[in-house]
VOGU-3710 file (C-alpha; in Angstrom, 3 decimals, decimal comma):
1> xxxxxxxxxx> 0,000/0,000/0,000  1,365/3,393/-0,944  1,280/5,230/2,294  3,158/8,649/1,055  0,018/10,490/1,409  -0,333/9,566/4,560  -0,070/12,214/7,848  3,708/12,160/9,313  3,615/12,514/12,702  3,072/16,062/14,849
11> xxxxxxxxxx> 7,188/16,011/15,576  7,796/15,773/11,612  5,061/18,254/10,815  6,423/21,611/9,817  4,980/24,561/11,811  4,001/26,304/8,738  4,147/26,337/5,021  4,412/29,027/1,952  1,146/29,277/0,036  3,479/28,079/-3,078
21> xxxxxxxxxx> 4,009/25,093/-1,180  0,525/23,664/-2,193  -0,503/25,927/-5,355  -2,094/23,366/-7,341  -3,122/24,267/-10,938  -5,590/21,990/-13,130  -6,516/22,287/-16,693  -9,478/20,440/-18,187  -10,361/20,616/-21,526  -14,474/20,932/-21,628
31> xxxxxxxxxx> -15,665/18,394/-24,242  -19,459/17,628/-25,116  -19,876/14,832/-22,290  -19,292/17,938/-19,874  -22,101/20,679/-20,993  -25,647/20,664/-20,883  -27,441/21,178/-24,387  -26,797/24,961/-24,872  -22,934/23,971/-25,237  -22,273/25,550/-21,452
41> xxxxxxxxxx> -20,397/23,653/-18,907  -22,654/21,916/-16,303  -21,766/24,143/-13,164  -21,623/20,501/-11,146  -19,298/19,409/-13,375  -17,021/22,603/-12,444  -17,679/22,629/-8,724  -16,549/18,448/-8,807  -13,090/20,300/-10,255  -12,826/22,735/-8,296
51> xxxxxxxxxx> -13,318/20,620/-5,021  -10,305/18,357/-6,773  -8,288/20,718/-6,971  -8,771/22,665/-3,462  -8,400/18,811/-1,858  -5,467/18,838/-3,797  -4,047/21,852/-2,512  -5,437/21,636/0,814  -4,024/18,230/0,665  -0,219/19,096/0,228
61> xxxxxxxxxx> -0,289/22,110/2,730  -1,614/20,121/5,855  0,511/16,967/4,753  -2,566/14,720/5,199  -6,145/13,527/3,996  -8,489/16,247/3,863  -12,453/16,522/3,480  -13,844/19,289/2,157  -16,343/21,393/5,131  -17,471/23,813/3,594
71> xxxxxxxxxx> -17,747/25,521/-0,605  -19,238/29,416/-0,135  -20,882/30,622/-2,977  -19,516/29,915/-6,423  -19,553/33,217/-8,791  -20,420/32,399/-12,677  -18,859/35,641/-14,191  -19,334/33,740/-17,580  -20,210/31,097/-19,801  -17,544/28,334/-20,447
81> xxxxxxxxxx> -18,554/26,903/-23,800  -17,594/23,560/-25,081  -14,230/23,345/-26,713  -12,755/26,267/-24,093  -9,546/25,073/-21,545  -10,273/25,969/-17,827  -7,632/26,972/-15,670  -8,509/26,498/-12,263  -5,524/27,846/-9,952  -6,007/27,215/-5,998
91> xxxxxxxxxx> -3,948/28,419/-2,884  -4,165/27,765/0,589  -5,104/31,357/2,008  -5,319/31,224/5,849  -4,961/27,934/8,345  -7,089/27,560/11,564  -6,970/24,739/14,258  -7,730/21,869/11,719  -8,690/23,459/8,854  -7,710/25,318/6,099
101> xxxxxxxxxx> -9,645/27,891/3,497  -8,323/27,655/0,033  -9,300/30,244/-2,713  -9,570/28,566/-6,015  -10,025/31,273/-9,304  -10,915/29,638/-12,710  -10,229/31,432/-15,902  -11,063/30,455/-19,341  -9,543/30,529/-22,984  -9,728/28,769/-26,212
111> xxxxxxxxxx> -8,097/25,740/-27,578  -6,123/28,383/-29,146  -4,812/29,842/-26,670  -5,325/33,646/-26,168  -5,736/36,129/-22,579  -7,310/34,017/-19,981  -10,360/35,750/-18,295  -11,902/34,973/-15,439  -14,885/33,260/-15,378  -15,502/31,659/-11,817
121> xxxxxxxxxx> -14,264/31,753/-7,807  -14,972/30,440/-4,693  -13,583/30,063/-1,560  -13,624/25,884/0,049  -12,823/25,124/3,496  -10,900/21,394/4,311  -10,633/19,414/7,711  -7,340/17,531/7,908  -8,016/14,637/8,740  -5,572/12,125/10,996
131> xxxxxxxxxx> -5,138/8,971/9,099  -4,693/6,984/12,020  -7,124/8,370/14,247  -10,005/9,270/11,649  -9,967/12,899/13,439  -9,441/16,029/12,556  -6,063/17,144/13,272  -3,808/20,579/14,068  -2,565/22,314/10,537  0,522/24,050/9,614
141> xxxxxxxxxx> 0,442/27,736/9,558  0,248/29,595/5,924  3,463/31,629/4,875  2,030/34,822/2,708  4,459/35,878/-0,045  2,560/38,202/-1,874  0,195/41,159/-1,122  -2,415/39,289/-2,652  -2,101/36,439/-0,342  -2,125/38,993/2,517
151> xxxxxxxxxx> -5,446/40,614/1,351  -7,011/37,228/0,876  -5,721/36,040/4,446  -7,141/39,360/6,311  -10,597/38,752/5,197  -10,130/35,258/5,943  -11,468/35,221/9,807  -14,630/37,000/9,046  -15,273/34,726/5,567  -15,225/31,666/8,127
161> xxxxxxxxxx> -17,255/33,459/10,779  -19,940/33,809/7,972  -19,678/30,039/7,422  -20,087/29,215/10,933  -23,240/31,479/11,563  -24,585/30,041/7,938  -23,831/26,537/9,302  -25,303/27,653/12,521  -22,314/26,202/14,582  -21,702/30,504/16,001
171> xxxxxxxxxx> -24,101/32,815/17,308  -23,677/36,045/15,575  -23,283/37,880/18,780  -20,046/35,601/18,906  -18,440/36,980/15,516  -16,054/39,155/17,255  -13,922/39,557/13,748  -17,669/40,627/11,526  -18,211/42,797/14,565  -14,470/44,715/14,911
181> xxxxxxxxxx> -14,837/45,061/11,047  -18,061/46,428/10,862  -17,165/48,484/14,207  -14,270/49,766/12,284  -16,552/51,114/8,888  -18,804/52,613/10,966  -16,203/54,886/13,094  -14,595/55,402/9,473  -18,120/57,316/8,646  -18,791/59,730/11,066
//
């Protein structure tokens, strides 16, 4: 049995990773067995992906099994049309206890080639997962490298306070990163 996937134990486990660490970039090719009969990608067939790809990313930065928690909304900017080559590009953003929220962009071109543009995001949320145990278990911290990666990260508390009111796991009264942000905007206004 190939065990390299498997969790190493906590004394092995780095205390953090860089985001680059677990980028993890797919390419599919959308052929006819993928769209629905106007020629568009079936958005199931993109969110079954895009949950590939964030496991796969989520995956390599906790250095274990993962299950995905959580997808927030999924945007659909724009048609992908049979025959176009998705991109779908996903990075580890910001690591809790035992999870981790990965931001996964998709952009589209032709067969051609050409300027990608962006047709789709969302934001997925993993549970490592101990594969001894079955539990969840403790991630590695996320090294930002970029300014981007430090803008994603900041909003990154109150995107998984959201989920937990949603989910209704967190009373909103308990959202004390919503509530210093929207503190903050309204002292910004008077």
């Amino acid at each position: 049995m190939n065990t390299s996937f498997m969790s190493k134990s906590n004394e092995e486990m780095p205390n953090s990773r860089p985001v680059s660490f677990s980028k993890t970039i797919m390419t599919e090719l959308i052929m006819p067995n993928d769209t629905n009969p106007l020629g568009n990608l079936m958005g199931g067939n993109l969110m079954r992906w895009m949950d590939i790809a964030g496991g796969i990313c989520a995956g390599r930065h906790c250095g274990t099994l993962v299950v995905t928690a959580s997808v927030d909304h999924v945007n659909f900017k724009r048609a992908i049309r049979l025959g176009d080559v998705i991109t779908i590009t996903a990075t580890v953003t910001k690591a809790f206890n035992t999870s981790v929220e990965v931001y996964l962009e998709v952009t589209t071109t032709s067969l051609r080639g050409g300027i990608p543009e962006k047709s789709n995001h969302a934001f997925m949320t993993f549970v490592a997962i101990d594969t001894e145990s079955k539990l969840p278990t403790k991630v590695p911290k996320v090294e930002l490298e970029t300014k981007a990666q430090a803008k994603l990260a900041e909003a990154a508390s109150r995107r998984r306070e959201v989920r937990l009111i949603i989910s209704g796991r967190m009373k909103a009264e308990d959202a004390s990163d919503l509530r210093a942000y929207f503190g903050q905007m309204d002292e910004s206004e008077n």
